[in-house]
N, C-alpha and C positions, 0 to 999 in steps of 0.2 A: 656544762654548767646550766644551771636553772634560771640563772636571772632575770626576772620577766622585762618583760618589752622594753616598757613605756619609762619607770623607774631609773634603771640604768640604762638608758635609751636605746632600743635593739635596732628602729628604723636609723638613727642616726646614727650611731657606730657600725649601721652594716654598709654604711658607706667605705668606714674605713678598711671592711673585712672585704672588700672586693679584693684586695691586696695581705689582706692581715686577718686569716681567718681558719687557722685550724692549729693544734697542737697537742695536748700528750695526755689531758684530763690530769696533772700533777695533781690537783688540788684535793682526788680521792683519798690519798693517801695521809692524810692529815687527817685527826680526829682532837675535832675541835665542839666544844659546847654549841648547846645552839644557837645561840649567837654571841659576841665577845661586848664586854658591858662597856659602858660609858666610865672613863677615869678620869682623875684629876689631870693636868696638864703638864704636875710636876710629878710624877709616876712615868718619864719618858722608856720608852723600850727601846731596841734595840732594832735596825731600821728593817732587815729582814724579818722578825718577829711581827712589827707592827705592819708589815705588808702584808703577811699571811692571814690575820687577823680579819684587816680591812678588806681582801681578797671574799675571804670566806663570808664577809657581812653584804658583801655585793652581793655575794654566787646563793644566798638564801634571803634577797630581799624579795623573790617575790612572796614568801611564805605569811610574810603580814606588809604588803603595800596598800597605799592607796588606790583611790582609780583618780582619775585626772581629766578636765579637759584644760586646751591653752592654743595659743595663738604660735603659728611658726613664720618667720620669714626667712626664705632661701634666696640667695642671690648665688645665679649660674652664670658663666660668662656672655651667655646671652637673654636671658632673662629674670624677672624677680618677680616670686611669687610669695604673694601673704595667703597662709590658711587658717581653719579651725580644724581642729583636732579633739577629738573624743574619743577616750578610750574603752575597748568592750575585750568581753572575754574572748571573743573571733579573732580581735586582733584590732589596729588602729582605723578611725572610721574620717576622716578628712573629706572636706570641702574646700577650696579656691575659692578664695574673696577678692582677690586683687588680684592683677598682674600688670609688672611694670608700673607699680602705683598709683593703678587707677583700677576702679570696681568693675566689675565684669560686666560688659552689652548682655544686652536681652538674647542673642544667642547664644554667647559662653554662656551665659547660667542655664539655658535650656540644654547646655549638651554636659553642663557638670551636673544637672539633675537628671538626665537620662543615662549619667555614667553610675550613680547614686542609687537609681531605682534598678538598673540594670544585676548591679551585686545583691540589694535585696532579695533580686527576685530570681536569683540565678543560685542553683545548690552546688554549680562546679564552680563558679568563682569565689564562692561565699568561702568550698573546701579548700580550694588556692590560697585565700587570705590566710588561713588559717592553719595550713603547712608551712607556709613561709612564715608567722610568726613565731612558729614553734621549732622549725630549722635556725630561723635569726636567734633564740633566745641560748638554743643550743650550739651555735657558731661564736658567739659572744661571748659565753662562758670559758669556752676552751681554749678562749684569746686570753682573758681575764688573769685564767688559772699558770698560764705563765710568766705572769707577775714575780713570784716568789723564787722560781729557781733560775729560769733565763736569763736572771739581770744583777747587777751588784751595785749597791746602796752606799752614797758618801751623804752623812748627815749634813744638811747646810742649817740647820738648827731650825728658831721660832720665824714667822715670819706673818705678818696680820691675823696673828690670834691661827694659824696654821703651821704644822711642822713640813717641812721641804724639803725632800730630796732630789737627790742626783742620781741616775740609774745609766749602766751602761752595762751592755752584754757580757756574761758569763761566759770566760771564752769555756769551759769545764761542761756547756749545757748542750747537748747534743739536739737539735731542733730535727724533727719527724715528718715534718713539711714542707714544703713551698711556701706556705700563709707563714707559719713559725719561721722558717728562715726570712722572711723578708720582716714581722716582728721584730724577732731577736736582734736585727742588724741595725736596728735604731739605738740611741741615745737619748737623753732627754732629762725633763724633771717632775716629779709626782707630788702633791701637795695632800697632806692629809688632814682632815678634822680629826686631832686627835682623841681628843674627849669620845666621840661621839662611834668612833674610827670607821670613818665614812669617804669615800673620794671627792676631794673638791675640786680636784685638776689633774691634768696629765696633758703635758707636751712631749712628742718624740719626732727624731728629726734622723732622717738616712743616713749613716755617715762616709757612706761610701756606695758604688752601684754594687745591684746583687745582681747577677745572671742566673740563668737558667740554661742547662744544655751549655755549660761553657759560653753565654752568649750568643748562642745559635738560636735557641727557643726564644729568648727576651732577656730583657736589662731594664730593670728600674732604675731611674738614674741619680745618683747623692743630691742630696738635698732637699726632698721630698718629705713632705712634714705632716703633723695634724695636730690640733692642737685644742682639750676641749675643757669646757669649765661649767660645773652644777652648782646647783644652790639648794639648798635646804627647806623644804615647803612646809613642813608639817613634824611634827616631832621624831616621825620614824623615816620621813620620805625621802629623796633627794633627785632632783629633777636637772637635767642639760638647760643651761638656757644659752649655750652658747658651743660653734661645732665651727674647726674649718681644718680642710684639707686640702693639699695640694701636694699632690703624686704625680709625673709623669715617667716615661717608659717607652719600650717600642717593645713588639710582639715577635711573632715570626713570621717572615715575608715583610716584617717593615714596620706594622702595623702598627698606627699609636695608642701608647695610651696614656689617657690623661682623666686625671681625677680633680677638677677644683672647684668644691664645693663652700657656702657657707653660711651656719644658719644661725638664726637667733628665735630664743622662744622666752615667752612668757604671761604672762597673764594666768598663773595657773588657780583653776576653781577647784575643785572636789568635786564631785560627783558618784551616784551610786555605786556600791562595786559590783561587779560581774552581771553589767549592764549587757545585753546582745545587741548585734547589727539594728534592730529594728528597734532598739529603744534607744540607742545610740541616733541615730537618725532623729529620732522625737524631740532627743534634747538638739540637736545641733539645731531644728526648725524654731525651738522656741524662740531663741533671741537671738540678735545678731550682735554677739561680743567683739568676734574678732575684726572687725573693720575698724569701730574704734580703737580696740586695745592699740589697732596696727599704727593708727594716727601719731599715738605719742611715743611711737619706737622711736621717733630721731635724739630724744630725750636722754635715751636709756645708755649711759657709759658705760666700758666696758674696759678693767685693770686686771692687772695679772696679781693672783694674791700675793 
């Protein structure tokens, strides 16, 4: 899938693709317009149709997005960090403004400006940014594209101006991976912008452990969840303002693994598009947004639609 980065969030779903990250490219085979229009709300389809649809409006938003910058806050289980973020054709351009809710000493900002001029100035890390956002964009899609046939659809109807479903595995869908089988083996529920037919959410939840090697190579263990919600910025756009995950598991030899992440964004501006590293940079020195925007997070509620 094409889906660029930042829109359909590639850094912040490729959280989830540590575990949920490959599958079958379904999505070629569908020939569909180039993109599926805006309908009334009383023109309902049919919950597999309209997934396909909104699938395919993802897998070609990068063909006319915006660019973007906005404020993130991550809280790890052992730290919380507020950034700004600005987006370039390179890939995502981030500074640390906080950590642990206080502004960074005169050292951290001298080593998150010598990490800052260091990618500038460096053509192997600059190329590193900028494979992994094109690996991320292409890992993301292929997760995407298994929307439509890995999962079966029970209409739970209207619900805050959004249609809602329920999805749960296909047992008929033969999954080609590791990523797709730990995918597929979720449940969950998907909310759509009808009109618009755009994702406003997706929750999925394990509903049982998946092994590998029988159990020998590793175990994700049931219950393990993510669960993420966008909004709508601009007429075409749609942006995460909100992301959590919580995966754990053992490896082989024992090894854990654990995923619990959680983020929240927003403050999002516009900004030129197919800005580069080094103009990306210029704008983020201009002004210092994201410290305030970060102030009036405690503000910001957060319901399931």
């Amino acid at each position: 899938m094409q889906v660029q980065m930042h829109p359909f969030p590639t850094r912040v779903f490729c959280m989830l693709t540590v575990a949920l990250s490959a599958a079958t490219g379904a999505a070629q085979q569908f020939q569909f317009p180039a993109q599926f229009p805006a309908q009334s709300p009383a023109q309902s389809e049919a919950p597999v149709t309209l997934v396909r649809e909104v699938v395919y409006n993802e897998m070609h938003d990068h063909e006319r997005h915006g660019w973007w910058r906005y404020w993130i806050e991550k809280h790890a289980p052992k730290e919380t960090l507020l950034e700004e973020q600005v987006e370039t054709s390179d890939g995502p351009l981030t500074r640390v403004k906080q950590m642990n809710g206080h502004p960074l000493d005169v050292k951290e900002q001298e080593r998150e400006e010598a990490r800052l001029q260091t990618l500038l100035n460096s053509p192997s890390e600059q190329a590193s940014l900028k494979q992994a956002y094109i690996d991320d964009e292409k890992r993301i899609g292929r997760i995407v594209a298994l929307l439509p046939e890995a999962f079966l659809y029970e209409d739970k109807g209207g619900e805050n101006g959004l249609r809602h479903l329920h999805f749960r595995p296909n047992p008929n869908y033969p999954p080609h991976s590791i990523e797709a089988r730990i995918f597929h083996a979720m449940s969950g529920d998907l909310w759509i912008d009808e009109r618009m037919k755009r994702m406003a959410a997706l929750n999925g939840q394990l509903m049982a452990n998946v092994d590998f090697g029988y159990g020998i190579l590793g175990r994700l263990y049931k219950g393990g969840s993510f669960e993420l919600r966008r909004t709508q910025v601009s007429p075409t756009d749609w942006k995460t303002e909100r992301l959590e995950v919580h995966i754990n598991g053992r490896a082989m030899l024992f090894k854990t693994i654990a995923r619990e992440t959680s983020e929240v964004r927003g403050g999002f501006t516009a900004v030129p598009a197919e800005m580069n590293l080094s103009q990306g940079m210029h704008l983020l020195n201009e002004t210092n947004t994201a410290t305030s925007a970060g102030r009036s997070m405690a503000a910001v509620v957060f319901v399931k639609p």
